[in-house]
Backbone atoms as SQL, in Angstrom:
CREATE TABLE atoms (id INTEGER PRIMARY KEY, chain TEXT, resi INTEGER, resn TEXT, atom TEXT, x REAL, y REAL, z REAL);
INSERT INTO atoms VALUES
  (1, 'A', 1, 'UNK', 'N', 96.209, -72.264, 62.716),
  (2, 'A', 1, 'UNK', 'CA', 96.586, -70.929, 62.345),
  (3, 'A', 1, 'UNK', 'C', 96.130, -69.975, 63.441),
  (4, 'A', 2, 'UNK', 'N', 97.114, -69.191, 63.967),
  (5, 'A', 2, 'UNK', 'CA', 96.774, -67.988, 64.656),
  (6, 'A', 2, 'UNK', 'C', 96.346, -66.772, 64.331),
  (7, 'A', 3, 'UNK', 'N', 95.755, -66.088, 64.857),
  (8, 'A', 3, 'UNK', 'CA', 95.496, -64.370, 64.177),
  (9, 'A', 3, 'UNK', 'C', 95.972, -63.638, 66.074),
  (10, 'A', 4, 'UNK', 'N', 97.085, -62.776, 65.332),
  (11, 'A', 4, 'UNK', 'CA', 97.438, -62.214, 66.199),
  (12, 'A', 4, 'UNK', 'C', 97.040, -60.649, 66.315),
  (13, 'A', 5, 'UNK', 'N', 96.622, -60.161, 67.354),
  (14, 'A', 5, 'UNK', 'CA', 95.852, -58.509, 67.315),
  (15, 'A', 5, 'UNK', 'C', 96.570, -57.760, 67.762),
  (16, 'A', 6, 'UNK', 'N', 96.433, -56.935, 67.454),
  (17, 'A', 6, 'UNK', 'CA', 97.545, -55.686, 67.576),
  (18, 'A', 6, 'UNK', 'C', 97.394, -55.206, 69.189),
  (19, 'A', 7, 'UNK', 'N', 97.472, -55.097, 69.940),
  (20, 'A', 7, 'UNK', 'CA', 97.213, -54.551, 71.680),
  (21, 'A', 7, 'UNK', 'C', 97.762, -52.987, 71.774),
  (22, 'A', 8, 'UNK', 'N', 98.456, -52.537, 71.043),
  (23, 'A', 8, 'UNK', 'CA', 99.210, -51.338, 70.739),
  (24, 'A', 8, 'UNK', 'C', 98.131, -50.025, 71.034),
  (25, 'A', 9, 'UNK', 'N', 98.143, -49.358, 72.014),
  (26, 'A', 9, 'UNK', 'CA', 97.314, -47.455, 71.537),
  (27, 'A', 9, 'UNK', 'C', 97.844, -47.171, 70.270),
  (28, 'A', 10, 'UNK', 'N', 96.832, -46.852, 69.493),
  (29, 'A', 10, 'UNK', 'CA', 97.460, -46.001, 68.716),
  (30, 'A', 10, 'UNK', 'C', 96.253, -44.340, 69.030),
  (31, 'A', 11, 'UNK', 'N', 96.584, -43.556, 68.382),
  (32, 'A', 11, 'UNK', 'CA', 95.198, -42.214, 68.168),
  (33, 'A', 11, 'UNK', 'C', 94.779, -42.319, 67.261),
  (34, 'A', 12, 'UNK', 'N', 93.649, -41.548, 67.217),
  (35, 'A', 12, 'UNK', 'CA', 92.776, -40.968, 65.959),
  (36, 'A', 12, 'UNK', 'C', 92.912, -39.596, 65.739),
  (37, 'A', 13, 'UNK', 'N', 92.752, -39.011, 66.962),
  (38, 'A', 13, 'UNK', 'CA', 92.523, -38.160, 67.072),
  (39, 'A', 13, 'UNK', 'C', 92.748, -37.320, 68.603),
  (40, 'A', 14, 'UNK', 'N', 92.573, -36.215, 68.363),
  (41, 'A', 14, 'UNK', 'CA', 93.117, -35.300, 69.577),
  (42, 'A', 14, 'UNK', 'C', 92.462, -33.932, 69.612),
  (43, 'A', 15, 'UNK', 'N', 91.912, -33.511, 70.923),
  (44, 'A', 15, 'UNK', 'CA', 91.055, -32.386, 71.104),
  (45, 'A', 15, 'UNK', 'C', 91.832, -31.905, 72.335),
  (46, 'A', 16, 'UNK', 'N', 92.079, -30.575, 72.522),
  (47, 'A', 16, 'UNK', 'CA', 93.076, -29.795, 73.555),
  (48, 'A', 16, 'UNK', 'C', 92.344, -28.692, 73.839),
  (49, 'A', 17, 'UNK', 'N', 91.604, -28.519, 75.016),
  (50, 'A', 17, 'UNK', 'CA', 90.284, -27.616, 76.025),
  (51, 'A', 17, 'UNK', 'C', 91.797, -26.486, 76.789),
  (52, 'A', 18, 'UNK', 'N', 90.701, -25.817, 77.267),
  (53, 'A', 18, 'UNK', 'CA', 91.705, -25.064, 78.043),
  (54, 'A', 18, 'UNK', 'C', 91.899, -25.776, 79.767),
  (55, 'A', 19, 'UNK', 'N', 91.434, -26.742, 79.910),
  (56, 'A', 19, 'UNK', 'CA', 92.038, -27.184, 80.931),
  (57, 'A', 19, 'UNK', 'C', 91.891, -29.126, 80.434),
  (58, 'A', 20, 'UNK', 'N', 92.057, -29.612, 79.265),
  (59, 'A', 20, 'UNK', 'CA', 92.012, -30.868, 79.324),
  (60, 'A', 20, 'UNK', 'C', 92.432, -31.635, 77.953),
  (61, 'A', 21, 'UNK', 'N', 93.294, -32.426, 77.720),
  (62, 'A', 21, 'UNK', 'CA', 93.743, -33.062, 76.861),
  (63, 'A', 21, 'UNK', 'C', 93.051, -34.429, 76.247),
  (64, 'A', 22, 'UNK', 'N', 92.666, -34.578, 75.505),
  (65, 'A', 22, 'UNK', 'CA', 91.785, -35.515, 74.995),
  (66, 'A', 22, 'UNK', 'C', 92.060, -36.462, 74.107),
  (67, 'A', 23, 'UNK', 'N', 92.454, -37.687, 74.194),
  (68, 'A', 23, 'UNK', 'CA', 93.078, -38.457, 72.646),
  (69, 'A', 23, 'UNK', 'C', 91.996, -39.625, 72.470),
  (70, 'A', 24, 'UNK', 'N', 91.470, -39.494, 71.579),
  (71, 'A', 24, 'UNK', 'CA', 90.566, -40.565, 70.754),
  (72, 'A', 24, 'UNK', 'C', 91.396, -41.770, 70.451),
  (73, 'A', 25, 'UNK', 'N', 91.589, -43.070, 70.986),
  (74, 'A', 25, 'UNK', 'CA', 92.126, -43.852, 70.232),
  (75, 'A', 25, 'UNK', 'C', 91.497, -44.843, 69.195),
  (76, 'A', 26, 'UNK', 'N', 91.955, -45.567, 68.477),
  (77, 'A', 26, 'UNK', 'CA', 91.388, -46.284, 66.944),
  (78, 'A', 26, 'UNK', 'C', 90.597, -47.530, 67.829),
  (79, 'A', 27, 'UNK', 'N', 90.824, -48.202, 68.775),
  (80, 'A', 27, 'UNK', 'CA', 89.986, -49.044, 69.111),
  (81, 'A', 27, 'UNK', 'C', 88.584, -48.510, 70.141),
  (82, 'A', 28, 'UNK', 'N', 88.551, -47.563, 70.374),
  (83, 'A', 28, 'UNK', 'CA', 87.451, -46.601, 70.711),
  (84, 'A', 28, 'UNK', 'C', 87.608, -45.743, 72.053),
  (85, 'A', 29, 'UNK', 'N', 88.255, -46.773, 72.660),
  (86, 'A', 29, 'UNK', 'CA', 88.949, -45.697, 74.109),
  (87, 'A', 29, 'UNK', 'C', 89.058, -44.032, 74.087),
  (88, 'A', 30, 'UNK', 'N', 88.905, -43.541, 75.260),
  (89, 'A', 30, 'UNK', 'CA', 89.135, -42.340, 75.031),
  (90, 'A', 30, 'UNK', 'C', 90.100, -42.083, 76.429),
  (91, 'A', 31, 'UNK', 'N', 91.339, -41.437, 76.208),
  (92, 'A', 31, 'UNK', 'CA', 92.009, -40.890, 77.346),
  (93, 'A', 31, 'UNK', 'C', 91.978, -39.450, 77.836),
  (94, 'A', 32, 'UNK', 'N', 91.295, -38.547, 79.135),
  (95, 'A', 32, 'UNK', 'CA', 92.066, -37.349, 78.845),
  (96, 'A', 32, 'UNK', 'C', 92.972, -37.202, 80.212),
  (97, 'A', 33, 'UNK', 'N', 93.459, -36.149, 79.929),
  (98, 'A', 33, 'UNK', 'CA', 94.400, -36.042, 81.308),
  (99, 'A', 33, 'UNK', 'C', 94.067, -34.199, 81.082),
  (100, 'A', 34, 'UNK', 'N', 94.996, -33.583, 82.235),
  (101, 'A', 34, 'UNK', 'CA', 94.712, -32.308, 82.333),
  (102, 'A', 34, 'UNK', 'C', 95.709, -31.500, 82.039),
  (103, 'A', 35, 'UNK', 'N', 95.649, -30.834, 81.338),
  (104, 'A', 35, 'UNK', 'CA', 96.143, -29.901, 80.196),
  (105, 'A', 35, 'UNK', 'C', 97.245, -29.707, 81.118),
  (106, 'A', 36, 'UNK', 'N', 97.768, -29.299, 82.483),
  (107, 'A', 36, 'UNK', 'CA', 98.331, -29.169, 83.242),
  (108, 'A', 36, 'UNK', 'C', 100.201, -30.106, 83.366),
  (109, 'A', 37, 'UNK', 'N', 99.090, -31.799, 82.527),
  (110, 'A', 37, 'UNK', 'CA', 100.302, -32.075, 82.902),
  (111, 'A', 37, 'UNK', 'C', 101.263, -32.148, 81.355),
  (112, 'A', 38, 'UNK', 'N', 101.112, -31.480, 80.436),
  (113, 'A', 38, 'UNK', 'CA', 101.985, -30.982, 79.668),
  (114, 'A', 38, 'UNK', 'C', 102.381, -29.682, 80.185),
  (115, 'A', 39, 'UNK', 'N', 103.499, -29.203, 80.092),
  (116, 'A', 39, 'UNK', 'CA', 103.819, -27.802, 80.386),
  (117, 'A', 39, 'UNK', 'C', 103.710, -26.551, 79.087),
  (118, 'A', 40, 'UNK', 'N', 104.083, -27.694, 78.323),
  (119, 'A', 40, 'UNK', 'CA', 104.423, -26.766, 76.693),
  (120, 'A', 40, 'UNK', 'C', 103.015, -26.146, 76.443),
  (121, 'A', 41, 'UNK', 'N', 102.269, -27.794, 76.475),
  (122, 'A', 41, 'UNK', 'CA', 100.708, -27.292, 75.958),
  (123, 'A', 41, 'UNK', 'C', 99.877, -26.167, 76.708),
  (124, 'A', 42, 'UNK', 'N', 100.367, -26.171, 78.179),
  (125, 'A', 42, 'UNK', 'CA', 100.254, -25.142, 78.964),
  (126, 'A', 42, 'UNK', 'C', 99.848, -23.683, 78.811),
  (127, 'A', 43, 'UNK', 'N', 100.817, -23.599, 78.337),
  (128, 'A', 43, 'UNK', 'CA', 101.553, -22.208, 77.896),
  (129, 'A', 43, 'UNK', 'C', 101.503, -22.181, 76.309),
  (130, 'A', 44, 'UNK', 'N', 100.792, -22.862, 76.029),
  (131, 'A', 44, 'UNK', 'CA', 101.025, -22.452, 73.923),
  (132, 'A', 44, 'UNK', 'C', 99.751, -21.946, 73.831),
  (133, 'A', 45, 'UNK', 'N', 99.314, -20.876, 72.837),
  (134, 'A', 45, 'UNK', 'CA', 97.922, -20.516, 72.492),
  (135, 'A', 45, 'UNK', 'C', 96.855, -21.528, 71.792),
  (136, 'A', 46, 'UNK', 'N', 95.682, -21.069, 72.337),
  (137, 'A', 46, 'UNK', 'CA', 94.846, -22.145, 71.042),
  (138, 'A', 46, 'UNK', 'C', 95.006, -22.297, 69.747),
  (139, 'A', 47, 'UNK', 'N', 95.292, -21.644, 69.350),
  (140, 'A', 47, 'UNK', 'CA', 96.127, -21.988, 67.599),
  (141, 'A', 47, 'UNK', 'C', 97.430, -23.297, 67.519),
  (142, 'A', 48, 'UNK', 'N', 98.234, -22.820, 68.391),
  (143, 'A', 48, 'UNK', 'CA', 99.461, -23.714, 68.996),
  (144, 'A', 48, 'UNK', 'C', 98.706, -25.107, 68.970),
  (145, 'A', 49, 'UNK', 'N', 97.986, -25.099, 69.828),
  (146, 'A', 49, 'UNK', 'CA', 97.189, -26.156, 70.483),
  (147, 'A', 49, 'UNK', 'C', 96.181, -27.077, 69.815),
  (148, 'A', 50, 'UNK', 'N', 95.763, -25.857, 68.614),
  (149, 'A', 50, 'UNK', 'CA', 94.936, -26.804, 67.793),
  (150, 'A', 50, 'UNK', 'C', 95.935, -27.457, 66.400),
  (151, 'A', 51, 'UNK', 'N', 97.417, -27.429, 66.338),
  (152, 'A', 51, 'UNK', 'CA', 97.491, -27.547, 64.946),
  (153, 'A', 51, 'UNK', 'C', 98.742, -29.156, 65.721),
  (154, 'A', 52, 'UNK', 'N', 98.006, -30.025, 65.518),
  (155, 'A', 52, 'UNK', 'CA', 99.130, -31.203, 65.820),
  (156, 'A', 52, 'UNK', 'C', 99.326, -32.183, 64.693),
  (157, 'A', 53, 'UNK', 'N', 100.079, -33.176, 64.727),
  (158, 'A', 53, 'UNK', 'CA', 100.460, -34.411, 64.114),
  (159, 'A', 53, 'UNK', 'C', 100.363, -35.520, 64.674),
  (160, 'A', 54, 'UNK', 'N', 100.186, -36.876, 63.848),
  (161, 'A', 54, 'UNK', 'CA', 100.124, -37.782, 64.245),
  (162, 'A', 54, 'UNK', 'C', 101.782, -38.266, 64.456),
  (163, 'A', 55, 'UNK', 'N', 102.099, -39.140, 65.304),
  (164, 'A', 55, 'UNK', 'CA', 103.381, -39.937, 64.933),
  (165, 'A', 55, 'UNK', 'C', 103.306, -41.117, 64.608),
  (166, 'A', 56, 'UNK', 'N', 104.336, -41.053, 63.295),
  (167, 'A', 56, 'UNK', 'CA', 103.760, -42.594, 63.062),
  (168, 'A', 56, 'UNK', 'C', 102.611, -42.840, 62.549),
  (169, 'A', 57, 'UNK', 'N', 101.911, -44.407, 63.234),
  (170, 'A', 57, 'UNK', 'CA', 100.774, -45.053, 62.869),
  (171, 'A', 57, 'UNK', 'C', 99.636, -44.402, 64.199),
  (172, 'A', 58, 'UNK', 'N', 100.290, -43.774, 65.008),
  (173, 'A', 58, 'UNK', 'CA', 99.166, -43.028, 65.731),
  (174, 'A', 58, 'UNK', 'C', 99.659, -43.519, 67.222),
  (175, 'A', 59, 'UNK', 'N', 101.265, -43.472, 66.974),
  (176, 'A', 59, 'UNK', 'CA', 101.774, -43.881, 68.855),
  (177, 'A', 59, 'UNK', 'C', 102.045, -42.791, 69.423),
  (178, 'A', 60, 'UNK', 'N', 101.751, -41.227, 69.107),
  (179, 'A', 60, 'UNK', 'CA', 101.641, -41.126, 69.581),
  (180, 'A', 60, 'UNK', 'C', 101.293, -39.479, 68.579),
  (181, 'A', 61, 'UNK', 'N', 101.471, -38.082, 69.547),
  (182, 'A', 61, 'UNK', 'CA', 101.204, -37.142, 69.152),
  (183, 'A', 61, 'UNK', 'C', 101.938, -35.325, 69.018),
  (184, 'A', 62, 'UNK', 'N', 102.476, -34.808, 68.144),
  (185, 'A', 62, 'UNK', 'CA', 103.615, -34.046, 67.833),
  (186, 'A', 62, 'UNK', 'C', 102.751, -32.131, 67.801),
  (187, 'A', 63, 'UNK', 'N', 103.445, -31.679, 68.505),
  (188, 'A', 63, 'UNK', 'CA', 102.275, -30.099, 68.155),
  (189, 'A', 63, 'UNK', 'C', 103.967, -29.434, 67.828),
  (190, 'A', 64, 'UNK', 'N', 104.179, -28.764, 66.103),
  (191, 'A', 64, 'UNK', 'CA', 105.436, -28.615, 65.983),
  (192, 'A', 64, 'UNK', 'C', 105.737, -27.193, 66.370),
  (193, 'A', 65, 'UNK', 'N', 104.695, -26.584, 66.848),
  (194, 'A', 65, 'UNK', 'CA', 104.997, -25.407, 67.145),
  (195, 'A', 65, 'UNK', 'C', 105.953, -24.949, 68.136),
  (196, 'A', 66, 'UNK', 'N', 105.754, -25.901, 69.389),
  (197, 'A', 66, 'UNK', 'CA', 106.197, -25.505, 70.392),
  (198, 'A', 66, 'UNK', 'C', 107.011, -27.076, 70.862),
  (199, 'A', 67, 'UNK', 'N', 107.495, -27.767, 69.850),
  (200, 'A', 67, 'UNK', 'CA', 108.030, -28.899, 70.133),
  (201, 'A', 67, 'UNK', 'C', 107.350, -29.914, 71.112),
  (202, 'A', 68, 'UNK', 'N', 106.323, -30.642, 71.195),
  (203, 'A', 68, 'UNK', 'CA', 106.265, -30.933, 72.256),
  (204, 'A', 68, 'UNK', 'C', 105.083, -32.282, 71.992),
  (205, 'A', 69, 'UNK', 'N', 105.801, -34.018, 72.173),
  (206, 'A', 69, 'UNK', 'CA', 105.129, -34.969, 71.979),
  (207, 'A', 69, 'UNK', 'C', 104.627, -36.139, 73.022),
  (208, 'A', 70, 'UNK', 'N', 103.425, -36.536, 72.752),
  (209, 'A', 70, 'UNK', 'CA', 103.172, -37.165, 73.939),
  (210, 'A', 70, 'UNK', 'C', 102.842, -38.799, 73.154),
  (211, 'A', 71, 'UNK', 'N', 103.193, -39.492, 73.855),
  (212, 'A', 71, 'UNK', 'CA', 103.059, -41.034, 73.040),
  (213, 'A', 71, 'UNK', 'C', 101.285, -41.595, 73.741),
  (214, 'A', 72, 'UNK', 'N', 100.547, -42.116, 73.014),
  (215, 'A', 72, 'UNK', 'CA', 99.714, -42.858, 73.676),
  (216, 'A', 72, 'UNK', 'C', 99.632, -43.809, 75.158),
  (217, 'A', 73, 'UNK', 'N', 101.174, -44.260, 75.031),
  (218, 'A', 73, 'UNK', 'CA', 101.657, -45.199, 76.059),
  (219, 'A', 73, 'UNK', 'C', 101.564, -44.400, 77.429),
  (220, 'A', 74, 'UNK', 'N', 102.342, -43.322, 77.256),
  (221, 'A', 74, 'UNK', 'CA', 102.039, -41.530, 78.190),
  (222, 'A', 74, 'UNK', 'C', 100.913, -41.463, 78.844),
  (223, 'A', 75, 'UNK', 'N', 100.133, -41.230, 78.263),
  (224, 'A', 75, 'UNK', 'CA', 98.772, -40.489, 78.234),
  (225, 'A', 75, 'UNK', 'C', 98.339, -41.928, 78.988),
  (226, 'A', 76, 'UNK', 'N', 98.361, -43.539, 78.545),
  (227, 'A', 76, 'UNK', 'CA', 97.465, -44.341, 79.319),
  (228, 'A', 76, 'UNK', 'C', 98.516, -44.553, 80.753),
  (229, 'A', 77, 'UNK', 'N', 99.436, -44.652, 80.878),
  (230, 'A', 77, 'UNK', 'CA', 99.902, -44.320, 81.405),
  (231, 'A', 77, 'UNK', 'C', 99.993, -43.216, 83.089),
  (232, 'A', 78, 'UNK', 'N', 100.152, -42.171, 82.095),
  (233, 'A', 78, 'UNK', 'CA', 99.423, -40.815, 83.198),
  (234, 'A', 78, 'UNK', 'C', 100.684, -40.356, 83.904),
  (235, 'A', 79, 'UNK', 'N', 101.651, -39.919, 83.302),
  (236, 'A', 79, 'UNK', 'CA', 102.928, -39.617, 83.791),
  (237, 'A', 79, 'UNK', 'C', 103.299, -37.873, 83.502),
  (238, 'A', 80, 'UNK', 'N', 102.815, -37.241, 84.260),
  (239, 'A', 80, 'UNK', 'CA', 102.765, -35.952, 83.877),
  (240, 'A', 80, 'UNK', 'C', 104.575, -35.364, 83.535),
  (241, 'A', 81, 'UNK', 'N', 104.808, -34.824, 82.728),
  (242, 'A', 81, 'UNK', 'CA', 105.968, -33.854, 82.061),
  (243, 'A', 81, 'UNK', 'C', 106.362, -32.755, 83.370),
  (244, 'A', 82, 'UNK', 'N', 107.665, -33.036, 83.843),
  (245, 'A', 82, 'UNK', 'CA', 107.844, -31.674, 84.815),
  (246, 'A', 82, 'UNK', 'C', 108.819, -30.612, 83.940),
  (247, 'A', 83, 'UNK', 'N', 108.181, -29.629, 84.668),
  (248, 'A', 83, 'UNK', 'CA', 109.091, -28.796, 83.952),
  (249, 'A', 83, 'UNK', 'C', 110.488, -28.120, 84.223),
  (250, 'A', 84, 'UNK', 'N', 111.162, -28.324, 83.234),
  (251, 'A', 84, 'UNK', 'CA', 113.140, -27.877, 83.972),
  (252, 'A', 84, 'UNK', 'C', 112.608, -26.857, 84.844),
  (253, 'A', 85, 'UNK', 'N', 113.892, -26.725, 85.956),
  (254, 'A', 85, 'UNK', 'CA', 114.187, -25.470, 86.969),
  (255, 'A', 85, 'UNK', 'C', 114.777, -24.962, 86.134),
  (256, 'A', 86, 'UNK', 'N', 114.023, -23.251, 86.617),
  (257, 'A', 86, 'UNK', 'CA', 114.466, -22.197, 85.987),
  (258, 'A', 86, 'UNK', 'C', 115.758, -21.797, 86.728),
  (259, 'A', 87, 'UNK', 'N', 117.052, -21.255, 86.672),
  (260, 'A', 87, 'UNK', 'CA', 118.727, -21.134, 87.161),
  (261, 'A', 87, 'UNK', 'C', 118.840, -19.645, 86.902),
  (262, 'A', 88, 'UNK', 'N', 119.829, -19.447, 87.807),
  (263, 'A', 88, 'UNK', 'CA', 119.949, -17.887, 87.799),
  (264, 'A', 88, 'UNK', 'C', 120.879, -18.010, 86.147),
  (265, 'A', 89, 'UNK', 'N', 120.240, -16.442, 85.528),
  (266, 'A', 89, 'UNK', 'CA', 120.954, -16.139, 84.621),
  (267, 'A', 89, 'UNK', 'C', 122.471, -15.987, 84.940),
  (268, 'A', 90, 'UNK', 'N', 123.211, -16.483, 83.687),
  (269, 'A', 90, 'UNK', 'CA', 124.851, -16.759, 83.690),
  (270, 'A', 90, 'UNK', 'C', 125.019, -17.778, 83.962),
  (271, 'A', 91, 'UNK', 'N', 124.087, -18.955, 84.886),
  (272, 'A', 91, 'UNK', 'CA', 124.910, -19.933, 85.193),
  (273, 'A', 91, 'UNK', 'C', 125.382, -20.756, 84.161),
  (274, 'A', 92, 'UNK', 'N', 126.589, -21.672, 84.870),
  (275, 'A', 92, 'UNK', 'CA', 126.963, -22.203, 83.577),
  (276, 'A', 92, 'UNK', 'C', 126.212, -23.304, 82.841),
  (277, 'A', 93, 'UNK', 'N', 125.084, -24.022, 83.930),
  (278, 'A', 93, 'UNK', 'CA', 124.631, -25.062, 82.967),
  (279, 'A', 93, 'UNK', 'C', 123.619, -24.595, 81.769),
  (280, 'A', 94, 'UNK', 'N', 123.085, -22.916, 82.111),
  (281, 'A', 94, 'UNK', 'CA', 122.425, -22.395, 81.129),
  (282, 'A', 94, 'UNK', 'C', 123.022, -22.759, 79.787),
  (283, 'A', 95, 'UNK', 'N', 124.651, -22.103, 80.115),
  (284, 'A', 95, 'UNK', 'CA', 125.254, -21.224, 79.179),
  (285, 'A', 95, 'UNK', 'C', 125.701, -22.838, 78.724),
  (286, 'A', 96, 'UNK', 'N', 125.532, -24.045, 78.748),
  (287, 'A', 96, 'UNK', 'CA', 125.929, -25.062, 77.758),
  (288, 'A', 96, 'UNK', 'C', 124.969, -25.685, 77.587),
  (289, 'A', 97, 'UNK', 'N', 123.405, -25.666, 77.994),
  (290, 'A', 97, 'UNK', 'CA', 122.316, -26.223, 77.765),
  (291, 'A', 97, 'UNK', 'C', 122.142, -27.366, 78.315),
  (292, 'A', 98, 'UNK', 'N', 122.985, -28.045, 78.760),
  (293, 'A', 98, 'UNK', 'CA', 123.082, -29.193, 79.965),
  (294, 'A', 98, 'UNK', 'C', 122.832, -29.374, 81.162),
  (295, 'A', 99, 'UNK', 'N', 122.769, -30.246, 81.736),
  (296, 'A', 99, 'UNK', 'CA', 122.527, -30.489, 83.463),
  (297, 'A', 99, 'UNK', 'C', 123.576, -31.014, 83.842),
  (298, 'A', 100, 'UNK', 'N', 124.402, -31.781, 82.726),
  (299, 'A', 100, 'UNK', 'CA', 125.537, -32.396, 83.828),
  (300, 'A', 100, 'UNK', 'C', 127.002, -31.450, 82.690),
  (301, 'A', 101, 'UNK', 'N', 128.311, -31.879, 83.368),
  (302, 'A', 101, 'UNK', 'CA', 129.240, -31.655, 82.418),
  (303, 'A', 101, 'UNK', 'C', 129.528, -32.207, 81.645),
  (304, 'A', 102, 'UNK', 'N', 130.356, -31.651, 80.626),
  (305, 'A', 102, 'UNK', 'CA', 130.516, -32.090, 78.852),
  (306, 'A', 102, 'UNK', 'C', 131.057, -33.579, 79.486),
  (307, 'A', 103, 'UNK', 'N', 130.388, -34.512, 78.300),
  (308, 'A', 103, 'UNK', 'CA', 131.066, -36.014, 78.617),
  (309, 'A', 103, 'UNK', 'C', 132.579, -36.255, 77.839),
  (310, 'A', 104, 'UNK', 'N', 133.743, -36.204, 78.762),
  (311, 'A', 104, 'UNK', 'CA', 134.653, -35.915, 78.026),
  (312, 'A', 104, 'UNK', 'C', 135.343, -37.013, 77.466),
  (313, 'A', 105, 'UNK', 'N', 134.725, -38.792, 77.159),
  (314, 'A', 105, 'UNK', 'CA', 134.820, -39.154, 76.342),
  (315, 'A', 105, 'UNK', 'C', 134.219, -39.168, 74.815),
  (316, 'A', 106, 'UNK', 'N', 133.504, -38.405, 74.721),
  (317, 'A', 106, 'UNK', 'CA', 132.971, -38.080, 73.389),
  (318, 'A', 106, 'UNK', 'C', 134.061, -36.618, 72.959),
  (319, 'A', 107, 'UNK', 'N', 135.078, -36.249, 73.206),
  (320, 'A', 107, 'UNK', 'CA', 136.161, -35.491, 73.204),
  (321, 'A', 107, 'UNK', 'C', 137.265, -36.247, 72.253),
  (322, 'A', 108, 'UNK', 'N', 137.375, -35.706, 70.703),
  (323, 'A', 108, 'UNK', 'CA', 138.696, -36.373, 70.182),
  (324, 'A', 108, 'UNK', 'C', 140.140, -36.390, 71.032),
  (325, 'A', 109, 'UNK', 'N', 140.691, -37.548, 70.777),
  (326, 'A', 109, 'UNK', 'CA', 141.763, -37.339, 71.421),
  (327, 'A', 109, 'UNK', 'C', 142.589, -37.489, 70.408),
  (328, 'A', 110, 'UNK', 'N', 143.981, -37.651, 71.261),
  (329, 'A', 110, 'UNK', 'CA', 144.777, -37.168, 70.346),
  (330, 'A', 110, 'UNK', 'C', 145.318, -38.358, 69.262),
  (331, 'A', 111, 'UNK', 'N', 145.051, -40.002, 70.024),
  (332, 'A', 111, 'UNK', 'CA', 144.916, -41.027, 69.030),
  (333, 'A', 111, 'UNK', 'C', 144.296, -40.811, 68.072),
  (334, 'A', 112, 'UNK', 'N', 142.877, -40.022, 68.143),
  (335, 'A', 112, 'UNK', 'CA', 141.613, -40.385, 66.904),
  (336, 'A', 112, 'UNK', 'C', 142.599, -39.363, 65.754),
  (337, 'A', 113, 'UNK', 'N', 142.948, -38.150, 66.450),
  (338, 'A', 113, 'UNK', 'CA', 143.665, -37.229, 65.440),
  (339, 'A', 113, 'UNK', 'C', 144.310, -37.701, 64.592),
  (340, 'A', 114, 'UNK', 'N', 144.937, -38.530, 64.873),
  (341, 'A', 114, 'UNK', 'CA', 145.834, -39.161, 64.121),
  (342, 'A', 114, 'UNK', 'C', 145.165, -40.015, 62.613),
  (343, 'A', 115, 'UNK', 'N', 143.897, -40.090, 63.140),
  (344, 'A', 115, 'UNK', 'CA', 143.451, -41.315, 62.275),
  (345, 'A', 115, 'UNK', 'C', 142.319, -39.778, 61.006),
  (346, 'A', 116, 'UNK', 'N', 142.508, -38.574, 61.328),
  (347, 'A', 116, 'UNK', 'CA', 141.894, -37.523, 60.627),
  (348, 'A', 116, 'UNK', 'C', 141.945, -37.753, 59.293),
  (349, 'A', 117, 'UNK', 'N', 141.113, -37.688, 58.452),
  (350, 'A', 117, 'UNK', 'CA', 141.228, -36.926, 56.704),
  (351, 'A', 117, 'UNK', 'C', 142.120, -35.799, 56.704),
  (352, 'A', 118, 'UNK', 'N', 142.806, -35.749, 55.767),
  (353, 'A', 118, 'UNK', 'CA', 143.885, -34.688, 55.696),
  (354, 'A', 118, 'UNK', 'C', 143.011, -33.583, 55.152),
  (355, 'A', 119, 'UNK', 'N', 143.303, -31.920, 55.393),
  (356, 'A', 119, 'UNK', 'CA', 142.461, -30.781, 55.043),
  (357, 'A', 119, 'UNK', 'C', 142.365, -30.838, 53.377),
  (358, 'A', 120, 'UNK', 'N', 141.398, -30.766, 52.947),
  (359, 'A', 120, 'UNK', 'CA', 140.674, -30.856, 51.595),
  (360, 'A', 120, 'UNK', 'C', 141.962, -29.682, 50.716),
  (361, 'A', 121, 'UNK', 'N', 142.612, -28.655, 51.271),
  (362, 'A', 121, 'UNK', 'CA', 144.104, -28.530, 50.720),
  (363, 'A', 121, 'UNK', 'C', 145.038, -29.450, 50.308),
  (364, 'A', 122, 'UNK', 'N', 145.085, -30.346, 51.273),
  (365, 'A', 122, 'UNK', 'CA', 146.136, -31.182, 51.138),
  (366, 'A', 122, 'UNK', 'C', 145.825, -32.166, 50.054),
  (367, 'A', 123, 'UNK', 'N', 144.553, -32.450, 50.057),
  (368, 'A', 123, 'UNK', 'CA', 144.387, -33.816, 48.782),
  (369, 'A', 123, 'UNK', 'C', 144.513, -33.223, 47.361),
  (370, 'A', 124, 'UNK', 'N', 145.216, -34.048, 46.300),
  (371, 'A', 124, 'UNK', 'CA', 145.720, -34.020, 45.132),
  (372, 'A', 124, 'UNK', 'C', 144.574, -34.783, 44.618),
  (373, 'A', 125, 'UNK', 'N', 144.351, -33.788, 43.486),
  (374, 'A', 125, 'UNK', 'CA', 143.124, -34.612, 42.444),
  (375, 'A', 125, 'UNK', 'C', 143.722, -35.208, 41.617),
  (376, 'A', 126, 'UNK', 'N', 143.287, -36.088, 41.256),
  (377, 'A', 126, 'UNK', 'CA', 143.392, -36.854, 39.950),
  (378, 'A', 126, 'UNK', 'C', 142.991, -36.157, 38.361),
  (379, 'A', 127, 'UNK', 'N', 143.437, -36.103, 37.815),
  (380, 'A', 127, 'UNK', 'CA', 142.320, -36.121, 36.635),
  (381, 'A', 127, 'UNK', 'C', 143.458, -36.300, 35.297);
């Protein structure tokens, strides 16, 4: 019989300094990295900063204020978050929230049309 062990980070816990990120994990490790290389956490207030979630069983870690999660794997890891280029106002990739253009097979065509539910007018009830 085998006993197989879990090898997985998970957290316990999490402490956020003004210059350093801290995650307690369940087998006793401790990781920090520098507050720096989140951007969100950056820039969010200590309130922001102190109110997070676990994900999951503890893979990783959610602060819902300011959207912004880092997985254990991350953090041992050490892969700092860059942050988007800021674009002149108007441009267009602002104005569709994208970096590349619309993927225009995810675009109905005019086969799929065909295959539509008819408008909730058109269907005849039963009764």
């Amino acid at each position: 019989m085998s006993i197989v062990a879990s090898t997985e980070a998970r957290i316990r816990d999490v402490k956020v300094t003004a210059d350093i990120i801290t995650a307690y994990l369940v087998d006793g490790r401790v990781i920090s990295v520098p507050l720096a290389w989140s951007w969100r956490l950056s820039e969010a207030t200590p309130a922001q900063r102190a109110h997070w979630e676990l994900i999951g069983d503890g893979q990783g870690i959610h602060w819902p204020a300011i959207d912004e999660d880092l997985s254990a794997e991350g953090l041992l890891h050490g892969v700092p978050a860059h942050r988007p280029q800021r674009l002149a106002p108007g441009s267009a990739i602002l104005q569709r929230g994208r970096h590349e253009p619309p993927n225009k097979r995810l675009q109905p065509t005019k086969a799929r049309e065909r295959f539509r539910s008819p408008p909730a007018s058109r269907l005849r009830l039963r009764g």
